[in-house]
PDB file as gemmi writes it, atoms N, CA and C in Angstrom:
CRYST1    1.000    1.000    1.000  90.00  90.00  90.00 P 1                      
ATOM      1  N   UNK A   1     -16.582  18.869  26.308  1.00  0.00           N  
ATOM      2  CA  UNK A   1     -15.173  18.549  26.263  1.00  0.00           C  
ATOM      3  C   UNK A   1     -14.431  19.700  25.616  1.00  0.00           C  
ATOM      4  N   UNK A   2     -13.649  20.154  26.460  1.00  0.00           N  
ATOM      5  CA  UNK A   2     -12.743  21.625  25.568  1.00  0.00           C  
ATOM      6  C   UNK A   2     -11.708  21.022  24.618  1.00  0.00           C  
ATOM      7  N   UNK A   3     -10.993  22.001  23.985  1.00  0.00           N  
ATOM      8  CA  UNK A   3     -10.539  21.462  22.432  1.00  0.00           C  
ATOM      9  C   UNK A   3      -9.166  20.703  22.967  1.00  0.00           C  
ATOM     10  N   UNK A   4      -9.129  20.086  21.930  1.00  0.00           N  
ATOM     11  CA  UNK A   4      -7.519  19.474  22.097  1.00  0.00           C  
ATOM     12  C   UNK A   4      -6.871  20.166  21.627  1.00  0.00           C  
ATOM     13  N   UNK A   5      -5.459  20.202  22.596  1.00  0.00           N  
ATOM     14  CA  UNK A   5      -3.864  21.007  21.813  1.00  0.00           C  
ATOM     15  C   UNK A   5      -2.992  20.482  21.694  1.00  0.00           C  
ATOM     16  N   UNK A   6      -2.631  20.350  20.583  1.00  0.00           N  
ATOM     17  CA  UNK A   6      -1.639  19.474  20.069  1.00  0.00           C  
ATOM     18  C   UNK A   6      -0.057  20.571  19.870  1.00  0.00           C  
ATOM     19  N   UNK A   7       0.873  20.736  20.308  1.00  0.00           N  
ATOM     20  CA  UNK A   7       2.204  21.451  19.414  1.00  0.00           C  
ATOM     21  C   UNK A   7       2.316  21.024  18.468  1.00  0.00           C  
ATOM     22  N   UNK A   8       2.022  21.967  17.318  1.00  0.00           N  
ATOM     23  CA  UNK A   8       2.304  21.435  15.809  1.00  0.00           C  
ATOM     24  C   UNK A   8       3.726  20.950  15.811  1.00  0.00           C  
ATOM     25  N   UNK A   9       4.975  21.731  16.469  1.00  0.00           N  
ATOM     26  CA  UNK A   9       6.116  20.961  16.123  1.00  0.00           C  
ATOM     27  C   UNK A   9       6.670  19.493  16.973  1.00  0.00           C  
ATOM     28  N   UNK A  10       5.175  19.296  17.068  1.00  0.00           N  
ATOM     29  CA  UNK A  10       5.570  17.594  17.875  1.00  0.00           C  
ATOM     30  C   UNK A  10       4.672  16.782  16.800  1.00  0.00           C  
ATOM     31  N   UNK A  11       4.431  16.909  15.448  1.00  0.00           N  
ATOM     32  CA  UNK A  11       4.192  16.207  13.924  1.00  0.00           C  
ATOM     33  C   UNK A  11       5.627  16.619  13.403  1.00  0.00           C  
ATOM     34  N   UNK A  12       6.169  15.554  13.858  1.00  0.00           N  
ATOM     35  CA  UNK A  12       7.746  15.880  13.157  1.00  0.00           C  
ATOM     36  C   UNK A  12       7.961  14.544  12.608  1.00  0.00           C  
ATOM     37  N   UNK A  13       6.741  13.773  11.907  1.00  0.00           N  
ATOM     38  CA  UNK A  13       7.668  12.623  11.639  1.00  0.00           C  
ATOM     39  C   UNK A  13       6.884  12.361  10.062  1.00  0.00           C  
ATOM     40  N   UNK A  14       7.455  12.770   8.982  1.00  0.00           N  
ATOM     41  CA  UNK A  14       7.703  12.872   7.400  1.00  0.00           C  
ATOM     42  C   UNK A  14       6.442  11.117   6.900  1.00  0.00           C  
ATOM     43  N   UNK A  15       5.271  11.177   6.925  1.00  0.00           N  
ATOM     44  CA  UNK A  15       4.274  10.241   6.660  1.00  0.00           C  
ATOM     45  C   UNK A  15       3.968   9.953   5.310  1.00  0.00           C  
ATOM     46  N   UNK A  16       4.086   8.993   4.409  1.00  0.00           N  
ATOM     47  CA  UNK A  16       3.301   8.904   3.040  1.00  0.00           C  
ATOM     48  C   UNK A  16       1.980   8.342   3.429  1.00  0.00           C  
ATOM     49  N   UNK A  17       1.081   8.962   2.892  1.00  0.00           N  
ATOM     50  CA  UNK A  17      -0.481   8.106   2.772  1.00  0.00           C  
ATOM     51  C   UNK A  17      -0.524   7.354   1.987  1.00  0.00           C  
ATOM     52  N   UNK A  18      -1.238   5.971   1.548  1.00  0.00           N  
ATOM     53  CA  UNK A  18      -1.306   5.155   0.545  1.00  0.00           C  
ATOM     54  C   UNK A  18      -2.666   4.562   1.023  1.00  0.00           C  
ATOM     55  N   UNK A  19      -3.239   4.250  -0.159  1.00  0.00           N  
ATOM     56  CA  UNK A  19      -4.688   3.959  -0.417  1.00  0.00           C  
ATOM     57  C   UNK A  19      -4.151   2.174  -1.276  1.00  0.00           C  
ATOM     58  N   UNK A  20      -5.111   1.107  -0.735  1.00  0.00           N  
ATOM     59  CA  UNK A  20      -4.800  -0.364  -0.695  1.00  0.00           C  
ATOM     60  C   UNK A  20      -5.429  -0.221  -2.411  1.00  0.00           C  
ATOM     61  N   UNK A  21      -4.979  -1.064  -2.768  1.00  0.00           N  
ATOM     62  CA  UNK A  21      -5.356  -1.712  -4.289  1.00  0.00           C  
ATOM     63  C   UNK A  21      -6.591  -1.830  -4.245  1.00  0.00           C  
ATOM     64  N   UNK A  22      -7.360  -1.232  -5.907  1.00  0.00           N  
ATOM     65  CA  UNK A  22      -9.027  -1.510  -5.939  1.00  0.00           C  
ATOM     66  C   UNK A  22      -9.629  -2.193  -7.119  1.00  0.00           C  
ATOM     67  N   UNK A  23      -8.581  -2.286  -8.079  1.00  0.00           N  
ATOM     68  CA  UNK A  23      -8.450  -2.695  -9.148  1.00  0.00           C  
ATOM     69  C   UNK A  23      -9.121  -4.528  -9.040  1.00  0.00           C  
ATOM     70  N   UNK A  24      -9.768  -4.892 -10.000  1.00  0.00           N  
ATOM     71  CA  UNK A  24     -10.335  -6.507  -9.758  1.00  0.00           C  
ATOM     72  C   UNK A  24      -9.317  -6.813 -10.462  1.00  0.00           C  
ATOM     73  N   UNK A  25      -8.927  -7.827 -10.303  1.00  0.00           N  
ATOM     74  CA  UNK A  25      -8.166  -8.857 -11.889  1.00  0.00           C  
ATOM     75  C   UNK A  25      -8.930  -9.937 -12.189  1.00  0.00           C  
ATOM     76  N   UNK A  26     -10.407  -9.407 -11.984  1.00  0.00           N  
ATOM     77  CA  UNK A  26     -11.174 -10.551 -13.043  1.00  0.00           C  
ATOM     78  C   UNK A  26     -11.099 -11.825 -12.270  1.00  0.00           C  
ATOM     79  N   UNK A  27     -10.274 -12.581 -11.170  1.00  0.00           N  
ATOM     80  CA  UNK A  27     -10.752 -13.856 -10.653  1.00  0.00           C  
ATOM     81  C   UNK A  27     -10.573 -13.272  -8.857  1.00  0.00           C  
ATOM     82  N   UNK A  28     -11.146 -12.691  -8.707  1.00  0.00           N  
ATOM     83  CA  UNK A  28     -11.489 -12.553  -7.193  1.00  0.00           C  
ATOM     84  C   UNK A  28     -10.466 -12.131  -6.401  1.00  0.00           C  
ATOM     85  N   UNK A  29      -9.400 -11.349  -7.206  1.00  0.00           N  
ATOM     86  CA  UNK A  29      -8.325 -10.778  -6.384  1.00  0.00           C  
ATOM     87  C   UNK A  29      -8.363  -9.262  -6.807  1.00  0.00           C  
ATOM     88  N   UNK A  30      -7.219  -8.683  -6.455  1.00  0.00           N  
ATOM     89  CA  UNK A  30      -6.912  -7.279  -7.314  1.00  0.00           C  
ATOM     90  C   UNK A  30      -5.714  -7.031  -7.747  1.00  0.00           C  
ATOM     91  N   UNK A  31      -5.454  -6.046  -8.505  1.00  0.00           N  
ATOM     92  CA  UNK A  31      -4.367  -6.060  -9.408  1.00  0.00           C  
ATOM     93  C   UNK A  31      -3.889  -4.748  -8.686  1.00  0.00           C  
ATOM     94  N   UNK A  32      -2.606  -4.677  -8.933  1.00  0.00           N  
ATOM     95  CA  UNK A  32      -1.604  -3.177  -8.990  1.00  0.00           C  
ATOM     96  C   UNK A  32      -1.433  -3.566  -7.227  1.00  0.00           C  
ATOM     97  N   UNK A  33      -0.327  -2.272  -6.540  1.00  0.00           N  
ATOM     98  CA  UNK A  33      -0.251  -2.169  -5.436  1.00  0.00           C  
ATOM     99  C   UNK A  33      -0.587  -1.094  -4.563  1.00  0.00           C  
ATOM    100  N   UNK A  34      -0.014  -0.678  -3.865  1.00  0.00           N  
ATOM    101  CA  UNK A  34      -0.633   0.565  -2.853  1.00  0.00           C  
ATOM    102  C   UNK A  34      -0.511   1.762  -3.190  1.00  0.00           C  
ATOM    103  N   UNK A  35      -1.292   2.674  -3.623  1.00  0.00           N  
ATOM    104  CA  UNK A  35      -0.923   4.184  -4.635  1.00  0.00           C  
ATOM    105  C   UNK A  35      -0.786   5.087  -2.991  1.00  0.00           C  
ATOM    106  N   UNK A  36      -0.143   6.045  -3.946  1.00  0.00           N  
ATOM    107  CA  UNK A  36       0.007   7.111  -2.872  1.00  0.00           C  
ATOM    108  C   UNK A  36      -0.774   8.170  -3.286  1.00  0.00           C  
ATOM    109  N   UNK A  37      -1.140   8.692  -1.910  1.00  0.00           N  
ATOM    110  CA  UNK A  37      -2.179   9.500  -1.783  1.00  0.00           C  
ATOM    111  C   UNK A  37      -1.668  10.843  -1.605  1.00  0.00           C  
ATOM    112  N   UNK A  38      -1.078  11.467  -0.558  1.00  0.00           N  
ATOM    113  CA  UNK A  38      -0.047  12.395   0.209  1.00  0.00           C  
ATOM    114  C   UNK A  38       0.992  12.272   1.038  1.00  0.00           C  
ATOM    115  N   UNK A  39       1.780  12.958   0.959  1.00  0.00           N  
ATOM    116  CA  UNK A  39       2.947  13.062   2.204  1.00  0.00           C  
ATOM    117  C   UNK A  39       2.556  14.002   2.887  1.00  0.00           C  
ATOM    118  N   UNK A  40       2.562  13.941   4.564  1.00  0.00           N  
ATOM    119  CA  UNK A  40       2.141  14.527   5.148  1.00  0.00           C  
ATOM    120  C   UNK A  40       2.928  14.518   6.933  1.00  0.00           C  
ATOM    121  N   UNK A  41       2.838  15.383   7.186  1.00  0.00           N  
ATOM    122  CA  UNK A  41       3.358  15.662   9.107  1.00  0.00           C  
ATOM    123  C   UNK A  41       2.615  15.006   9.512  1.00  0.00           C  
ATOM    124  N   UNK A  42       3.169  13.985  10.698  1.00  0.00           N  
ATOM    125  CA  UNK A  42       2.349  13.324  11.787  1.00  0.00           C  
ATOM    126  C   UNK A  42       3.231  12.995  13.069  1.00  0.00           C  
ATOM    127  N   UNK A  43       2.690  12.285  13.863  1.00  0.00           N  
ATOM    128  CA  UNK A  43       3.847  12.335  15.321  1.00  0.00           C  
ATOM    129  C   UNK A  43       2.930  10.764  15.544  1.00  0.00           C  
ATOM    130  N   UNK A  44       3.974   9.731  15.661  1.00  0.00           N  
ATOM    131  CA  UNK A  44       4.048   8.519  15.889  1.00  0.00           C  
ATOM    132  C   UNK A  44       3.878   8.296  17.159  1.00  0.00           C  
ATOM    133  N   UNK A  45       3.414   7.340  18.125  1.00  0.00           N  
ATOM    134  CA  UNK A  45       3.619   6.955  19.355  1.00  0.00           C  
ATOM    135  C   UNK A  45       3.264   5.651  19.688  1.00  0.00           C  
ATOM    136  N   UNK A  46       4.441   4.319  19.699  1.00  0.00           N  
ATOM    137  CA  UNK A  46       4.586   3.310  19.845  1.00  0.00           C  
ATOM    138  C   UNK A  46       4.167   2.868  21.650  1.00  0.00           C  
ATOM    139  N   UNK A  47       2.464   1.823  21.032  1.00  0.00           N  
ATOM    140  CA  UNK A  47       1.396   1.935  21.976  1.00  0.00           C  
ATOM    141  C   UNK A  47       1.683   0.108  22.950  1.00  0.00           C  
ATOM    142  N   UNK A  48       1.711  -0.383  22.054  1.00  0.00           N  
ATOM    143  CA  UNK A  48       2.004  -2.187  22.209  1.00  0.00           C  
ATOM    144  C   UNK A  48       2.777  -2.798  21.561  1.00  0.00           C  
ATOM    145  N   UNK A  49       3.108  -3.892  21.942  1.00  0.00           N  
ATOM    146  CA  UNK A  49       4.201  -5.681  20.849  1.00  0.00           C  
ATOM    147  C   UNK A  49       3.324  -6.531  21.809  1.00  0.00           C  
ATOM    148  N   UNK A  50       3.026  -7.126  20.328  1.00  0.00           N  
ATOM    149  CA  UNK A  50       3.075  -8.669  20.767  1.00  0.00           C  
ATOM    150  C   UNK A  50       3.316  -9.723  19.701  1.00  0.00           C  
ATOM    151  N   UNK A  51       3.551 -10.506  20.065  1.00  0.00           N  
ATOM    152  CA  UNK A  51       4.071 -12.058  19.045  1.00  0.00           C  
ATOM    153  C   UNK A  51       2.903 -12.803  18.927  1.00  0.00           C  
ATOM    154  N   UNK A  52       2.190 -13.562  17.312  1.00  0.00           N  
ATOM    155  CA  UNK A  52       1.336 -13.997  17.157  1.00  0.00           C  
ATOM    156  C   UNK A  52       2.003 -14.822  16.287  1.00  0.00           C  
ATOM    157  N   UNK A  53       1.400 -16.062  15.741  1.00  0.00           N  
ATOM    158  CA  UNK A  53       1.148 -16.595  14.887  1.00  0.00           C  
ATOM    159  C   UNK A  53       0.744 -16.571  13.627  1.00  0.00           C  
ATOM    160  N   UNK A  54       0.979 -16.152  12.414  1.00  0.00           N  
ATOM    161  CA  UNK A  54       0.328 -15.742  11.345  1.00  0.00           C  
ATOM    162  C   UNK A  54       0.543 -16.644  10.279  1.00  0.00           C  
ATOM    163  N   UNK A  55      -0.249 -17.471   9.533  1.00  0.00           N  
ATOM    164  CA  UNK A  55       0.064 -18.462   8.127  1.00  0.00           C  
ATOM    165  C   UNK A  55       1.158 -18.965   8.653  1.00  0.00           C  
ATOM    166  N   UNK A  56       1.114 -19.470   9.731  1.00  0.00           N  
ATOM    167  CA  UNK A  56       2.729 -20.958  10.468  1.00  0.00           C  
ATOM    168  C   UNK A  56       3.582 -19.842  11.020  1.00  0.00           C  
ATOM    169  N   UNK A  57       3.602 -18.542  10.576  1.00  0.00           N  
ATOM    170  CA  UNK A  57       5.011 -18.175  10.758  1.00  0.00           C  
ATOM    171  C   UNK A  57       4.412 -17.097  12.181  1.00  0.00           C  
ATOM    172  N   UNK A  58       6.039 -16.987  13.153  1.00  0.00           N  
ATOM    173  CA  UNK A  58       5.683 -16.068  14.367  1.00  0.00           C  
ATOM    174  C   UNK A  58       6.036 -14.935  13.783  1.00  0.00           C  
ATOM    175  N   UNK A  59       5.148 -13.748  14.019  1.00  0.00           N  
ATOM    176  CA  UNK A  59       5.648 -12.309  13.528  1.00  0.00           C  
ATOM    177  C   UNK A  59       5.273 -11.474  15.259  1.00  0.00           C  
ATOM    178  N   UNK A  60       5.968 -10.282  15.139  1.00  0.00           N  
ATOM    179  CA  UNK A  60       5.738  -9.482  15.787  1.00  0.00           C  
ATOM    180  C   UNK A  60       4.549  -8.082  15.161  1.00  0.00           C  
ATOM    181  N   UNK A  61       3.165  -7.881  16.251  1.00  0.00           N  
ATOM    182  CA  UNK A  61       2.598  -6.995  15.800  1.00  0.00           C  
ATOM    183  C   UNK A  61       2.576  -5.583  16.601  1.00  0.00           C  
ATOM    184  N   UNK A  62       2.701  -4.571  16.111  1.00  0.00           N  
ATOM    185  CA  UNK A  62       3.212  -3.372  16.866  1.00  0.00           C  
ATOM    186  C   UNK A  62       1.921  -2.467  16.978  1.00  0.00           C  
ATOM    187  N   UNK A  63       1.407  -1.874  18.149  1.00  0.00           N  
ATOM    188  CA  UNK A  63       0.358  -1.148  17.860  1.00  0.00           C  
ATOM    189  C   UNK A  63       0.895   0.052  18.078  1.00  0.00           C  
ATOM    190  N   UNK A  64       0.104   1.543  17.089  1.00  0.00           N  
ATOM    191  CA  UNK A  64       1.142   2.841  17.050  1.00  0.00           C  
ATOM    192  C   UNK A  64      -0.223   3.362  17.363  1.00  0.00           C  
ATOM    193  N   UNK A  65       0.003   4.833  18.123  1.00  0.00           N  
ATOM    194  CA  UNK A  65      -0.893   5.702  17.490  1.00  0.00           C  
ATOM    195  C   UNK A  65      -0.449   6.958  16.733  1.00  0.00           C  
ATOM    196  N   UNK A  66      -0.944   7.408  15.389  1.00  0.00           N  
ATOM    197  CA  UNK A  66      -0.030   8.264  14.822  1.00  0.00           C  
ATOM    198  C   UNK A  66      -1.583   9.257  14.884  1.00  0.00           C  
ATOM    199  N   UNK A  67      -0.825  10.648  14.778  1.00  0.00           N  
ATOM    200  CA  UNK A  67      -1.787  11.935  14.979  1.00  0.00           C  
ATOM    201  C   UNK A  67      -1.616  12.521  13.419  1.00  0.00           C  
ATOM    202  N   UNK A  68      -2.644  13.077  13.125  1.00  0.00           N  
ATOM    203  CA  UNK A  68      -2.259  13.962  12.046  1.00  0.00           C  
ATOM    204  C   UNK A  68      -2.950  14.933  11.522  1.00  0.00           C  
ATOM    205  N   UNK A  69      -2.801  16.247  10.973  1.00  0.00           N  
ATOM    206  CA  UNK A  69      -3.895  17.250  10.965  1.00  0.00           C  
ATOM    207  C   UNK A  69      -5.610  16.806  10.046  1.00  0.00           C  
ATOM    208  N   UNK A  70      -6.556  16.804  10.318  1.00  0.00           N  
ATOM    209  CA  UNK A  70      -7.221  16.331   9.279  1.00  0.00           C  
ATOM    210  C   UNK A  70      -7.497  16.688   7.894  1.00  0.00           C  
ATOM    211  N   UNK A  71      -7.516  15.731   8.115  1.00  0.00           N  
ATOM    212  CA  UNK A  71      -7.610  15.263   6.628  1.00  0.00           C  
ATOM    213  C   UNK A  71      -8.642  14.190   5.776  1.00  0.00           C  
ATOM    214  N   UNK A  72      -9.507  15.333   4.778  1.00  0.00           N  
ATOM    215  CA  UNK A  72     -10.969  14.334   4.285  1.00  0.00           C  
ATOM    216  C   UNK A  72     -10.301  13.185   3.486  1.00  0.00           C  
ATOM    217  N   UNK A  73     -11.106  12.225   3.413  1.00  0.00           N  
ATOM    218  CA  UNK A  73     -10.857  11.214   2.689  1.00  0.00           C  
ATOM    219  C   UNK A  73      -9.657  10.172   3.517  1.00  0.00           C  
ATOM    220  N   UNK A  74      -9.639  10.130   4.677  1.00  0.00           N  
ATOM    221  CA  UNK A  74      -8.535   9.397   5.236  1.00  0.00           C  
ATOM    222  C   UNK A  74      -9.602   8.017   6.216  1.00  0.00           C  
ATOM    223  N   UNK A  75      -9.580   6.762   5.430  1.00  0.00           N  
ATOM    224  CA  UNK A  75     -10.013   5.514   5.958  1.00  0.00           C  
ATOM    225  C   UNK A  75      -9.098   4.611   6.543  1.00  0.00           C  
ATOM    226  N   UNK A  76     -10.083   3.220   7.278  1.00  0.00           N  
ATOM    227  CA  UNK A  76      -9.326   2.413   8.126  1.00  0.00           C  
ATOM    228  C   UNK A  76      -9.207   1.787   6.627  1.00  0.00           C  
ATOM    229  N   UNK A  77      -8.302   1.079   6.982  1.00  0.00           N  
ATOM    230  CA  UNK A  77      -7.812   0.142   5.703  1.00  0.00           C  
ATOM    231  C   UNK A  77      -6.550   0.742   4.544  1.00  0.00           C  
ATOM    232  N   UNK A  78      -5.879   2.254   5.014  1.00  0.00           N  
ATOM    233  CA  UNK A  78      -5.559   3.066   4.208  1.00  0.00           C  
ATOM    234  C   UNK A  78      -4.134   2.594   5.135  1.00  0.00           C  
ATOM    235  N   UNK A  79      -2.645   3.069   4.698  1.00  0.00           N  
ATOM    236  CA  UNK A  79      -1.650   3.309   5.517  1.00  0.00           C  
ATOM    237  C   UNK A  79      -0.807   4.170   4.844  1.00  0.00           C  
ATOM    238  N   UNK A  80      -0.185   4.597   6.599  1.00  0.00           N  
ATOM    239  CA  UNK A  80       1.162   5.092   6.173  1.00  0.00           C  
ATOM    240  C   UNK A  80       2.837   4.830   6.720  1.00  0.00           C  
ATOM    241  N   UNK A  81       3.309   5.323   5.718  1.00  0.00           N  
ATOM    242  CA  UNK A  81       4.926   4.680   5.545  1.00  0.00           C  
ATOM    243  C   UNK A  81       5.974   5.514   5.857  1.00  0.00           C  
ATOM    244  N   UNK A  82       6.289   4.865   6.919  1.00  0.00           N  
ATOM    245  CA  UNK A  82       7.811   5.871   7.646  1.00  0.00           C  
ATOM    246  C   UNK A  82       8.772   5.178   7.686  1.00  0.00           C  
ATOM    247  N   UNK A  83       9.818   5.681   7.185  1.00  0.00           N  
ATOM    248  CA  UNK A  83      11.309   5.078   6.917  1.00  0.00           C  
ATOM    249  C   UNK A  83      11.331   3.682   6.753  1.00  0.00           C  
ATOM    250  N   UNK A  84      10.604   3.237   5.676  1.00  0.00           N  
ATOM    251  CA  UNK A  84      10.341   1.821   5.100  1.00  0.00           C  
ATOM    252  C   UNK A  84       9.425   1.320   6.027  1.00  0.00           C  
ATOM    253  N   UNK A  85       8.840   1.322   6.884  1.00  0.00           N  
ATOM    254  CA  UNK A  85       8.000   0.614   7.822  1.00  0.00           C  
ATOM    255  C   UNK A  85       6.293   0.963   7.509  1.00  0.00           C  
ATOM    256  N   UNK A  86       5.733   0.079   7.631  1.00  0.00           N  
ATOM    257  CA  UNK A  86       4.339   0.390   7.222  1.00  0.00           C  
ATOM    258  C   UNK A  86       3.392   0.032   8.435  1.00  0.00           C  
ATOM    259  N   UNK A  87       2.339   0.912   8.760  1.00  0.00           N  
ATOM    260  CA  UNK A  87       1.470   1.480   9.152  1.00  0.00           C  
ATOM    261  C   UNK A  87      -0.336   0.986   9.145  1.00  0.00           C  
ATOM    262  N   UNK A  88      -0.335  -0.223   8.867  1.00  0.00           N  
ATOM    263  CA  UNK A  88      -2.027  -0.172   8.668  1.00  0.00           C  
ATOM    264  C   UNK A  88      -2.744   0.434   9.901  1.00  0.00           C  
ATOM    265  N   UNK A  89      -3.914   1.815   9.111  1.00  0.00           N  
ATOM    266  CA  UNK A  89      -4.611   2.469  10.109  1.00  0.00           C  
ATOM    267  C   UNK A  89      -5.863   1.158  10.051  1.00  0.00           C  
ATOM    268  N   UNK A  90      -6.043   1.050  11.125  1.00  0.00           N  
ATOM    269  CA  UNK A  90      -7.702   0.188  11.584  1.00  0.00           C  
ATOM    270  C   UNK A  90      -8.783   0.638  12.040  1.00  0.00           C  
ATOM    271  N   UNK A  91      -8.283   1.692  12.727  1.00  0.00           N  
ATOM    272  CA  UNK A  91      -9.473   2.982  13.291  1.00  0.00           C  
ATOM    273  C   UNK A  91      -8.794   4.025  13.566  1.00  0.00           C  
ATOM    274  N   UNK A  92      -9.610   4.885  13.051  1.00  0.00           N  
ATOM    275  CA  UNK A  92      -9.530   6.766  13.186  1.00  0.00           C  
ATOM    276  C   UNK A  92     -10.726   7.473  14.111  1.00  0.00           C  
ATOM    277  N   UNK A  93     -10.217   8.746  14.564  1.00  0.00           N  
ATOM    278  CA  UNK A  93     -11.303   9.571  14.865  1.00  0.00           C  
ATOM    279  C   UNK A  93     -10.683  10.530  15.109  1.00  0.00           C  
ATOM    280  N   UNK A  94     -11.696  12.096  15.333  1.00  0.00           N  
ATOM    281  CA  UNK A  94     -11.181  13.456  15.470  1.00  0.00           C  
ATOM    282  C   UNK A  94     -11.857  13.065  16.772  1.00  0.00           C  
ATOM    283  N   UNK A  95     -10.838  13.723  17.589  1.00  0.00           N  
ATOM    284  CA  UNK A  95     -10.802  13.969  18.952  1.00  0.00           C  
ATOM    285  C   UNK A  95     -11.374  14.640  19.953  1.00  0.00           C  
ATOM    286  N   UNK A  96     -11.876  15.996  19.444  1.00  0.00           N  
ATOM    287  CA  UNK A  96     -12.760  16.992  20.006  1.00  0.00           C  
ATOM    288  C   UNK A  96     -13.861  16.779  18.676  1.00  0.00           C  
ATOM    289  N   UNK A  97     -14.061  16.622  17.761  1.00  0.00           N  
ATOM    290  CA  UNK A  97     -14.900  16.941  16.840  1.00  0.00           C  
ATOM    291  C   UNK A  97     -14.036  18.150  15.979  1.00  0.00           C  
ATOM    292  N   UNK A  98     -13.320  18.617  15.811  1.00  0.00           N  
ATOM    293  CA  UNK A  98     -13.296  20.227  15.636  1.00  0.00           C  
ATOM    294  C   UNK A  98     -12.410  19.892  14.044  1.00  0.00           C  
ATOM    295  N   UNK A  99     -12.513  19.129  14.018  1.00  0.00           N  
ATOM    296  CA  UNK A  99     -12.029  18.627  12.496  1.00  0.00           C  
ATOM    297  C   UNK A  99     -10.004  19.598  12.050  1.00  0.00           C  
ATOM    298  N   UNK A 100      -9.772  19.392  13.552  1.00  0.00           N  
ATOM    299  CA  UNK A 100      -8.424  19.927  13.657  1.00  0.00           C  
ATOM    300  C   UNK A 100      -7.047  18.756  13.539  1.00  0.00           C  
ATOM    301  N   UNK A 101      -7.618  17.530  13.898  1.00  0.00           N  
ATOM    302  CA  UNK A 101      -6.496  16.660  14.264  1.00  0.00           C  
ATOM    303  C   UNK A 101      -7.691  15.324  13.760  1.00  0.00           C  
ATOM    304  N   UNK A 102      -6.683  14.079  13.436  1.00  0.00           N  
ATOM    305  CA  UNK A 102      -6.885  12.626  13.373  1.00  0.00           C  
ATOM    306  C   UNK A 102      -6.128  11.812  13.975  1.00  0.00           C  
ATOM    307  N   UNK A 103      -6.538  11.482  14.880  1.00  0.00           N  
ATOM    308  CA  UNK A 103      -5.826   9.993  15.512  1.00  0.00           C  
ATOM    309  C   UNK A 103      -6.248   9.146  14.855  1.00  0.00           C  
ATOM    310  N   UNK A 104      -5.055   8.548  14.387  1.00  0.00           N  
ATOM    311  CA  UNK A 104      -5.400   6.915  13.993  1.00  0.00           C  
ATOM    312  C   UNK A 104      -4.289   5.520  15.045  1.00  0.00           C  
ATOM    313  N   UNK A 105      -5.863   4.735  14.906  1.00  0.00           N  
ATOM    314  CA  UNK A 105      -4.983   3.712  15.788  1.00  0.00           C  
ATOM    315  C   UNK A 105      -4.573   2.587  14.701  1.00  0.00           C  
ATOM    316  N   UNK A 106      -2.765   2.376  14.627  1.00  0.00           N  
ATOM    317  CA  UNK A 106      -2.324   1.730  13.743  1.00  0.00           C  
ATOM    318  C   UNK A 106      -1.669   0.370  14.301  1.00  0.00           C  
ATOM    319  N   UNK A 107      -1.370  -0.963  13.050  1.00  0.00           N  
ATOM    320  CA  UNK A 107      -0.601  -1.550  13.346  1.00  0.00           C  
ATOM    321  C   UNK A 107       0.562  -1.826  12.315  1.00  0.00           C  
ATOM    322  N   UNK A 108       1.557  -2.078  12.647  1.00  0.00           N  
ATOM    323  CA  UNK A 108       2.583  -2.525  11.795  1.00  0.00           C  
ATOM    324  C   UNK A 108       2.667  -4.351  12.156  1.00  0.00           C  
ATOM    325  N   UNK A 109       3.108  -4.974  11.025  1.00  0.00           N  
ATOM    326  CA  UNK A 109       3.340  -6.772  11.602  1.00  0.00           C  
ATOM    327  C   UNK A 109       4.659  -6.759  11.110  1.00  0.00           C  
ATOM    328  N   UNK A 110       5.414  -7.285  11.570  1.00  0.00           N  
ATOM    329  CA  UNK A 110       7.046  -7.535  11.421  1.00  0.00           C  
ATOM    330  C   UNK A 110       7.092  -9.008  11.554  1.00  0.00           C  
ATOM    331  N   UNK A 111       7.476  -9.337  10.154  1.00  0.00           N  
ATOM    332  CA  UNK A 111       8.088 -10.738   9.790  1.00  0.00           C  
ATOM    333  C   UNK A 111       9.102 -11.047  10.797  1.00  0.00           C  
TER     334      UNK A 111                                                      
END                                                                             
């Protein structure tokens, strides 16, 4: 498979990384909220909607795929935050191998 090319100036969209709470609070939950990790360039691309059911209430869930240069230490379970909207990544991978780029496949849920 030959390499992927991405135009760097098509990561035009301003990303915070945040890493989920790890902290215990001692009865089976965790304490504190989502720390930030980095701000970073990425390029968004709004993949699916659909309307589900969640705890009684109907929300809308959005599937994205956002690109971004790689980057170690970047897991499913991690997100990121663009213009107040949040991002849970669920799965990642480098694309050619070449440890140049990360796709992650994300969702956002809208109350």
């Amino acid at each position: 498979m030959g390499a992927l090319f991405l135009d760097p100036g098509r990561l035009d969209a301003r990303l915070a990384l945040e890493a989920p709470p790890v902290t215990a609070d001692g009865q089976g939950g965790v304490e504190g909220g989502w720390t930030a990790v980095a701000v970073l360039w990425g390029r968004i691309e709004p993949l699916s909607a659909r309307a589900e059911e969640i705890g009684g209430a109907a929300v809308a869930v959005i599937s994205h795929r956002v690109t971004i240069r790689h980057r170690s230490g970047v897991t499913h379970g991690m997100r990121f935050v663009h213009r107040g909207r949040r991002l849970l990544i669920r799965a990642l991978s480098d694309p050619d191998e070449s440890r140049r780029y990360l796709i992650c496949d994300c969702e956002e849920v809208i109350p």
